[in-house]
C-alpha positions in Angstrom: -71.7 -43.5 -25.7 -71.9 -44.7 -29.4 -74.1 -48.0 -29.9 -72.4 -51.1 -31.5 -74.4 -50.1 -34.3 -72.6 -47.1 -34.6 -69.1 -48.7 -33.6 -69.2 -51.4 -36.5 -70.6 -48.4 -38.7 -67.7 -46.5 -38.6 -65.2 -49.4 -38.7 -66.3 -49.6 -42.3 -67.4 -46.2 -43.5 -65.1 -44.4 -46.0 -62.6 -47.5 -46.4 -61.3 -47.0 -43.0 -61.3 -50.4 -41.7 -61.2 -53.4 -44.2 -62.9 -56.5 -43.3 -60.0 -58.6 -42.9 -58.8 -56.9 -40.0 -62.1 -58.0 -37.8 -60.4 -61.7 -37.6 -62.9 -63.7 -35.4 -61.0 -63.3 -32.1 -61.5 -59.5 -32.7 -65.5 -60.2 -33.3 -65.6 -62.3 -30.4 -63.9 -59.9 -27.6 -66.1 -57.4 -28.5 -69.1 -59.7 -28.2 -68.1 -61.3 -25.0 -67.4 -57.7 -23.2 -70.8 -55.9 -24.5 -72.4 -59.0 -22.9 -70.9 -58.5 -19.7 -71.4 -54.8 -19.7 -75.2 -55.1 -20.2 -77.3 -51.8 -19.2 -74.4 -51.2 -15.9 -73.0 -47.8 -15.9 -69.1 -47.2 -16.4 -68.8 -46.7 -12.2 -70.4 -50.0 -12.2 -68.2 -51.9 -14.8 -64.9 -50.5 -13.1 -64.0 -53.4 -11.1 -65.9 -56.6 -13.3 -62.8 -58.4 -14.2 -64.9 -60.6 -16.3 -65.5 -57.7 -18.6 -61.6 -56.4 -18.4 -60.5 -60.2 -18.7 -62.3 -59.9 -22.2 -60.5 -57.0 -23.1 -57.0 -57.8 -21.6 -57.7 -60.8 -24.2 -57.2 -58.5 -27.1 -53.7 -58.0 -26.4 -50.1 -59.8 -27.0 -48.5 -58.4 -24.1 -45.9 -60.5 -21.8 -47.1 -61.3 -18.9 -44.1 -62.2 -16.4 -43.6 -58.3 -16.7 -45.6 -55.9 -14.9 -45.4 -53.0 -16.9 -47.0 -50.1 -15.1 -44.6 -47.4 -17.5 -47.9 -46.9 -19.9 -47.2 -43.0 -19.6 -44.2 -43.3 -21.9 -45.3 -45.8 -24.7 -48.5 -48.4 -24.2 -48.9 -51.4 -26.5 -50.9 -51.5 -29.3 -54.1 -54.5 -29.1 -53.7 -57.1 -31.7 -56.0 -55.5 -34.3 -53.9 -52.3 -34.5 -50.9 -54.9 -34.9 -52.5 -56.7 -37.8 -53.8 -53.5 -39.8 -50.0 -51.8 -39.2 -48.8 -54.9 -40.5 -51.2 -55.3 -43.5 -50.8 -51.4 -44.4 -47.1 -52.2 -44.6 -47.1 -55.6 -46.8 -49.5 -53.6 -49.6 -46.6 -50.7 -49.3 -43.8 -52.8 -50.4 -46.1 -54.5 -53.1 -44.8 -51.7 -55.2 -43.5 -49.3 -53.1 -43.6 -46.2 -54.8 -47.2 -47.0 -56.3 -48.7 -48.6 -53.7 -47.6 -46.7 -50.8 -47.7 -43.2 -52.4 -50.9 -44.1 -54.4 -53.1 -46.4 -52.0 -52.0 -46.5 -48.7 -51.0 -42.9 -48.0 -54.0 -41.6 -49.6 -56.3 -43.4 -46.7 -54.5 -40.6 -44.5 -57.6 -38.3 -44.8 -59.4 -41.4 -43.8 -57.9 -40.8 -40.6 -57.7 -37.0 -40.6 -61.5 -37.4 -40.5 -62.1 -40.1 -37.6 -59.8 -37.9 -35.3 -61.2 -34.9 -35.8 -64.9 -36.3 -35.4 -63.4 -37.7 -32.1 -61.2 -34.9 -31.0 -64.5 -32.4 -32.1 -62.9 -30.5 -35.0 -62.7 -29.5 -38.3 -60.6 -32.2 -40.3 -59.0 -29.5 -42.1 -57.5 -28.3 -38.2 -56.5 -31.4 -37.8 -52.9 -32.2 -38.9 -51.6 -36.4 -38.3 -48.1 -35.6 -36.7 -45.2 -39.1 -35.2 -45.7 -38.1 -31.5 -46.7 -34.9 -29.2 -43.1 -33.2 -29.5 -43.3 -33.1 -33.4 -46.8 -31.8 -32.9 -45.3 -28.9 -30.3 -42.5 -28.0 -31.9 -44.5 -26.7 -35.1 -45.7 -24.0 -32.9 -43.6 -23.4 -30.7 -40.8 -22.9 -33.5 -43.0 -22.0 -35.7 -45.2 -18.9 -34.0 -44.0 -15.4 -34.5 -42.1 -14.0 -31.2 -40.1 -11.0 -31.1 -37.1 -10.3 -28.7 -37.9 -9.5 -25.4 -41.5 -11.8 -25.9 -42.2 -13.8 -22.8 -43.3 -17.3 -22.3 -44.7 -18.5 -19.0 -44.7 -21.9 -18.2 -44.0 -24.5 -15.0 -41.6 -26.5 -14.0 -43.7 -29.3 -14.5 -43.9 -29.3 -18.1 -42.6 -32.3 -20.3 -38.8 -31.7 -20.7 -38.4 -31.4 -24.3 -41.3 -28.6 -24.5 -39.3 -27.3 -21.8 -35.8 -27.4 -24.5 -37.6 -26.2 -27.5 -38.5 -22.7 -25.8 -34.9 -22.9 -23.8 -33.6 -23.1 -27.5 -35.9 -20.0 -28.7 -34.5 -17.9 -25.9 -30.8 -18.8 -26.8 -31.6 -18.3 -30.9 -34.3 -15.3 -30.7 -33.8 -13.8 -27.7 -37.2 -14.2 -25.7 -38.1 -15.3 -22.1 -39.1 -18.0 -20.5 -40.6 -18.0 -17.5 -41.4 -21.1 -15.0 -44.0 -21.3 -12.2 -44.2 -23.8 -10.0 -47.5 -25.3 -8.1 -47.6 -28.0 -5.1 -48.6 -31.5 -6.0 -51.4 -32.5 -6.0 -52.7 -28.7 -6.0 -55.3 -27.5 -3.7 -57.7 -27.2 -6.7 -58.5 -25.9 -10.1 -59.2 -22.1 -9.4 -55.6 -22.7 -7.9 -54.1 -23.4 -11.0 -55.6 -20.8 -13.2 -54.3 -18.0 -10.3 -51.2 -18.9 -10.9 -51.1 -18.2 -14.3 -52.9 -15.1 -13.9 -50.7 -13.4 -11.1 -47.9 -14.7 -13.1 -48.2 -12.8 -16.2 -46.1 -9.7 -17.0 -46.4 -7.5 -19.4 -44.9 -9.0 -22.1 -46.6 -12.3 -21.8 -47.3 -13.2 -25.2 -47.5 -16.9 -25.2 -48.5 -19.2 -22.2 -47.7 -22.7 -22.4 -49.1 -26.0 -20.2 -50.4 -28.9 -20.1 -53.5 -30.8 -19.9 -52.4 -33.3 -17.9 -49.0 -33.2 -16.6 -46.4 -36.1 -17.2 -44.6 -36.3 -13.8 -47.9 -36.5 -11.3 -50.8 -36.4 -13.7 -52.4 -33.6 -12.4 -55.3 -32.0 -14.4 -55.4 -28.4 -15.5 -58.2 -26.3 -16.3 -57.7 -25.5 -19.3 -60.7 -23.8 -21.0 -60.4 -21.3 -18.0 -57.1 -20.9 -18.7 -57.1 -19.8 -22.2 -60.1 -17.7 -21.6 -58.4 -16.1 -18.8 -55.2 -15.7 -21.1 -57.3 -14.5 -24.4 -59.0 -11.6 -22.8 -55.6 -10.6 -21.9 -54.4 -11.1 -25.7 -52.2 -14.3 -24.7 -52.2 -17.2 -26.9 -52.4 -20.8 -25.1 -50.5 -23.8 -26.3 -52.2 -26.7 -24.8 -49.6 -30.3 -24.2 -52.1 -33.0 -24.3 -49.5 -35.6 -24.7 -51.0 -37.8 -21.5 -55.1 -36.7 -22.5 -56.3 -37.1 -25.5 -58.3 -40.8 -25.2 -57.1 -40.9 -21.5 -60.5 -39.0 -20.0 -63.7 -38.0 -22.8 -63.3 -34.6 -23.3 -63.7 -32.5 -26.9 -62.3 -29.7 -28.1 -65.4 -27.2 -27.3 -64.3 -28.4 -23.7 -60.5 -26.4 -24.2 -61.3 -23.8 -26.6 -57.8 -23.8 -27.4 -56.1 -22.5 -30.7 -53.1 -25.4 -30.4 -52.9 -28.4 -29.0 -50.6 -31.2 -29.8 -50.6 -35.0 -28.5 -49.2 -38.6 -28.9 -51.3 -41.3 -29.8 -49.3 -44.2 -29.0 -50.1 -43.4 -25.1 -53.6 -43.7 -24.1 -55.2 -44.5 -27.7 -52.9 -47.3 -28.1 -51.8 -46.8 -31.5 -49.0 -47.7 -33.4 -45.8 -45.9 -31.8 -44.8 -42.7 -33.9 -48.1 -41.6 -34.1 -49.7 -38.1 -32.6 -51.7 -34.9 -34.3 -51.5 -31.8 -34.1 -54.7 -29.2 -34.0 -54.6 -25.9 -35.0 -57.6 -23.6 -35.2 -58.3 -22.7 -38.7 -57.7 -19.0 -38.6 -54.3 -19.5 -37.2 -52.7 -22.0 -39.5 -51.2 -19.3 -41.5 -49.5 -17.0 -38.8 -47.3 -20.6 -37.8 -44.3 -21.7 -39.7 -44.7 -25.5 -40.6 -41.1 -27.4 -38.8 -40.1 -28.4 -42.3 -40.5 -26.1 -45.0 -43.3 -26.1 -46.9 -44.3 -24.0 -50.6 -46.7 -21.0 -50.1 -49.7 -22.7 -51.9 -49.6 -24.4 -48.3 -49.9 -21.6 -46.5 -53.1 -21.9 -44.9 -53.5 -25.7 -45.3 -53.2 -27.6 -41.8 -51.6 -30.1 -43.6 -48.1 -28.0 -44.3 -47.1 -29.8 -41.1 -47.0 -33.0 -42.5 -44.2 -32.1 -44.9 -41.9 -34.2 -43.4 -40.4 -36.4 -46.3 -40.8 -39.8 -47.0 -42.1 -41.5 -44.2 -44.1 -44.8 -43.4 -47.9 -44.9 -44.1 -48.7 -48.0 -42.1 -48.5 -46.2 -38.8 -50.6 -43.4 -39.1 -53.4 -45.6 -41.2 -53.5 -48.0 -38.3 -54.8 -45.2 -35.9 -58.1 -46.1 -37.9 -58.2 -49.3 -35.7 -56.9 -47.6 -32.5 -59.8 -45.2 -32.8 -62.4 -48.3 -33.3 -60.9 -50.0 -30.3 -61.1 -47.2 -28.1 -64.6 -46.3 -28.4 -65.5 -50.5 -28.5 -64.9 -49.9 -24.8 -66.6 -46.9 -24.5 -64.3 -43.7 -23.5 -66.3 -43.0 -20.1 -65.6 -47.2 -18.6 -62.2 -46.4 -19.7 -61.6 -43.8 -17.2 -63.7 -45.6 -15.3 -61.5 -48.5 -15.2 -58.2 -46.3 -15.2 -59.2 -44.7 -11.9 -60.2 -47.7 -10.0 -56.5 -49.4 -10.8 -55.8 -46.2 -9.7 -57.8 -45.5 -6.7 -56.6 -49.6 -6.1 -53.1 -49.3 -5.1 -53.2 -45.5 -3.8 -55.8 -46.3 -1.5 -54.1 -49.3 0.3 -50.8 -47.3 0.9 -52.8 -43.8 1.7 -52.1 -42.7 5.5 -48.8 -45.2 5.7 -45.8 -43.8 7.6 -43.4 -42.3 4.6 -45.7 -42.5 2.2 -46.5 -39.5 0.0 -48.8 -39.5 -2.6 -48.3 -36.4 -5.3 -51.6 -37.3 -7.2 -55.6 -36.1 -6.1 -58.1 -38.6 -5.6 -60.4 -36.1 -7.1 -61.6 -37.8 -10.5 -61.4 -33.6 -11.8 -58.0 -33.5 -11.7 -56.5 -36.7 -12.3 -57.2 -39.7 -14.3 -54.8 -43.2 -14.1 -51.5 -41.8 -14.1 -50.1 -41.3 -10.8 -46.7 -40.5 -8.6 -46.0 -42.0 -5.1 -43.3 -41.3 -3.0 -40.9 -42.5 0.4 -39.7 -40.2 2.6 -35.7 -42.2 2.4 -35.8 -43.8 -0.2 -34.5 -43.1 -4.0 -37.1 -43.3 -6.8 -34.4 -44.9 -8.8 -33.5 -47.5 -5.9 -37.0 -48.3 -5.5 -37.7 -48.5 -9.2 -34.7 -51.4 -9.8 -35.7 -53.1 -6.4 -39.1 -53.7 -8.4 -38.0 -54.3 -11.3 -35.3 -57.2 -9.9 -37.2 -58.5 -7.6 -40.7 -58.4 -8.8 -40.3 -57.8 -12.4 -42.3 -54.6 -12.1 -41.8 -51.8 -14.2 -42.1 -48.3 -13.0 -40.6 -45.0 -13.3 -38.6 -43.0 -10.9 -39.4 -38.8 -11.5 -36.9 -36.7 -9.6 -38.1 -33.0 -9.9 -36.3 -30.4 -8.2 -39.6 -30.3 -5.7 -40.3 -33.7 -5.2 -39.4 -37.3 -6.3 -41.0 -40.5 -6.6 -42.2 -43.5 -8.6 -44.9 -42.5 -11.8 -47.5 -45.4 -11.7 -49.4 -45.7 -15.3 -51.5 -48.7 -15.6 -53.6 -49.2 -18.8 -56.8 -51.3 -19.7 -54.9 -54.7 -19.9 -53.5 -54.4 -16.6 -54.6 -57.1 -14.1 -56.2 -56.6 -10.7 -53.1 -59.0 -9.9 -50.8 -57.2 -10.9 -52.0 -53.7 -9.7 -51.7 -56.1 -5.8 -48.7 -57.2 -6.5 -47.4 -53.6 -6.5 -49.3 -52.7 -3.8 -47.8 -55.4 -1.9 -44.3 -54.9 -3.0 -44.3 -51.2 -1.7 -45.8 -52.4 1.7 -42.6 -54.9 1.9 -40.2 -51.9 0.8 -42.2 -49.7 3.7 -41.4 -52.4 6.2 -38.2 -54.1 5.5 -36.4 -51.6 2.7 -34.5 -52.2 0.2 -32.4 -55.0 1.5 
């Protein structure tokens, strides 16, 4: 875990962070939560709402909502609001100069911090708007022949799902879904699938690190390992990961992987990257055309046209945010709002939960379901009656009510919840 030393370091080095942004409420949240974190370990810091309370201060969110829909979007804190904002009054100073000249150039600013935080080379490192910008270079973009196959689930994120769907109808390849229970039985599990699944003309296999409908876990270094031996290449969705759980790239091994930051990292929305080991950038097609001097630069899939710098300059902050908590309390913290809620309706009559307890395959993201009851139904009951907001997943398998609280969410509010779906168990929907 870096020391505040380090943090502050970074906030400053290579004209990442100007001083400005670190307004004195900014100085003093971070002062007031490293005093009540002390020497305690993440575990230990999980439920101290005096510490969270310090960090829930950082943000400008509206509290008569509950918003437990973090999966889809999560609010930026107040310092990535200011920086976006500051990055986009200097661009229209004198727009073509100053945004083409100063503010865009800071990009490599940020190349750099995500790479040092994903564990890569900055020049694998490409700063894409979201996950499905970031997926669609490769997918679109790798070299399949007719008759190729793709293996997949049925629990990948939908418009993944399209982009190959899309291939098959254009190029004529295959796609080919598995499907695994929820939660699943373990890891080894997950990997068998895969493996028993594949034909022989798998060339591409395609999941993700943690799955949008349930938030299960894969394992995904033993996956691609499994998958390169057998000359399969491994496209890794890390849409709902990346700064959800501390992991690094030497953890995956992958060749691709592709995520949003405007999730768990709580950047500006329209933010994500791409990463592409180096040795494969030039065998993928950038999404928008780009000249063959760019050939084997990671950053041909940023050719996107004209497009505003404030957003992906403001990650800067994200990043510094992030690790001023500390990555490993995060998760920490994620998993005890988590364990908060599933815990008190575990063993109820109706109730199914679609999401492990085990802290190896899933984080804070989770789905719970009622044997009777519509996700959708339950979903506006909460929202009408409790202001809650949640979303209803309906997959051909199961269906239920994805729970995504985030690090400014209140024990309060994770009760409330709880409470509301004890009422709905007992009385309905009435």
């Amino acid at each position: 875990m870096p020391s505040r030393r380090d943090f502050f370091g970074r906030l400053f080095a290579g004209g990442i962070l100007a001083p400005p942004a670190l307004t004195n409420d900014w100085l003093g949240i971070l002062e007031n939560a490293g005093r009540f974190a002390g020497r305690r370990t993440p575990a230990e810091m999980a439920g101290d709402e005096d510490f969270w309370q310090e960090i829930q201060r950082a943000f400008t969110v509206d509290r008569t909502i509950i918003n437990l829909n973090n999966g889809g979007v999560s609010p930026s804190p107040r310092v990535v609001q200011e920086a976006m904002a500051r990055y986009l009054a200097i661009s229209n100073e004198a727009t073509a100069y100053s945004m083409w000249q100063l503010v865009e150039p800071q990009v490599e600013s940020v190349r750099r911090e995500l790479a040092r935080v994903f564990g890569c080379d900055p020049e694998e490192m490409a700063i894409t708007r979201n996950a499905s910008e970031a997926l669609e270079n490769v997918q679109l973009g790798m070299r399949l022949q007719p008759g190729d196959e793709v293996l997949t689930t049925n629990q990948d994120y939908g418009r993944m799902l399209t982009t190959w769907e899309q291939r098959a109808r254009r190029d004529g390849i295959t796609l080919r879904r598995i499907s695994f229970p929820v939660p699943a039985p373990g890891m080894a599990d997950l990997v068998g699938r895969f493996e028993r699944a594949i034909g022989p003309r798998t060339k591409v296999i395609h999941c993700c690190h943690v799955t949008n409908l349930t938030g299960q876990i894969f394992p995904i270094r033993d996956i691609v390992h499994m998958a390169r031996a057998r000359g399969i290449q491994v496209v890794v969705d890390g849409a709902h990961a990346f700064a959800h759980f501390p992991f690094q790239h030497a953890d995956l091994d992958c060749d691709y992987y592709g995520t949003s930051l405007h999730k768990w990292l709580l950047a500006p929305v329209g933010t994500g990257f791409l990463y592409v080991r180096r040795e494969k950038i030039r065998d993928i097609w950038p999404l928008m055309a780009a000249p063959p001097s760019m050939d084997d630069n990671i950053r041909k899939f940023e050719e996107i046209g004209t497009h505003p710098a404030a957003n992906h300059n403001a990650i800067a902050e994200a990043i510094a945010f992030h690790e001023g908590i500390g990555a490993e309390r995060k998760i920490e913290r994620l998993r005890y709002l988590r364990d908060r809620w599933m815990r008190r309706l575990e063993g109820q009559p109706r109730v199914q939960l679609f999401t492990s307890f085990d802290p190896a395959m899933a984080g804070g993201l989770a789905t719970v379901g009622v044997e009777g009851i519509e996700p959708a139904a339950m979903a506006d009951w909460l929202w009408k009656n409790r202001r809650i907001f949640v979303t209803p997943i309906v997959h051909e398998e199961y269906r239920g009510l994805r729970v995504t609280p985030n690090v400014y969410t209140r024990i309060q509010e994770v009760d409330t919840f709880a409470e509301s779906m004890e009422r709905i168990l007992r009385q309905g929907l009435a």
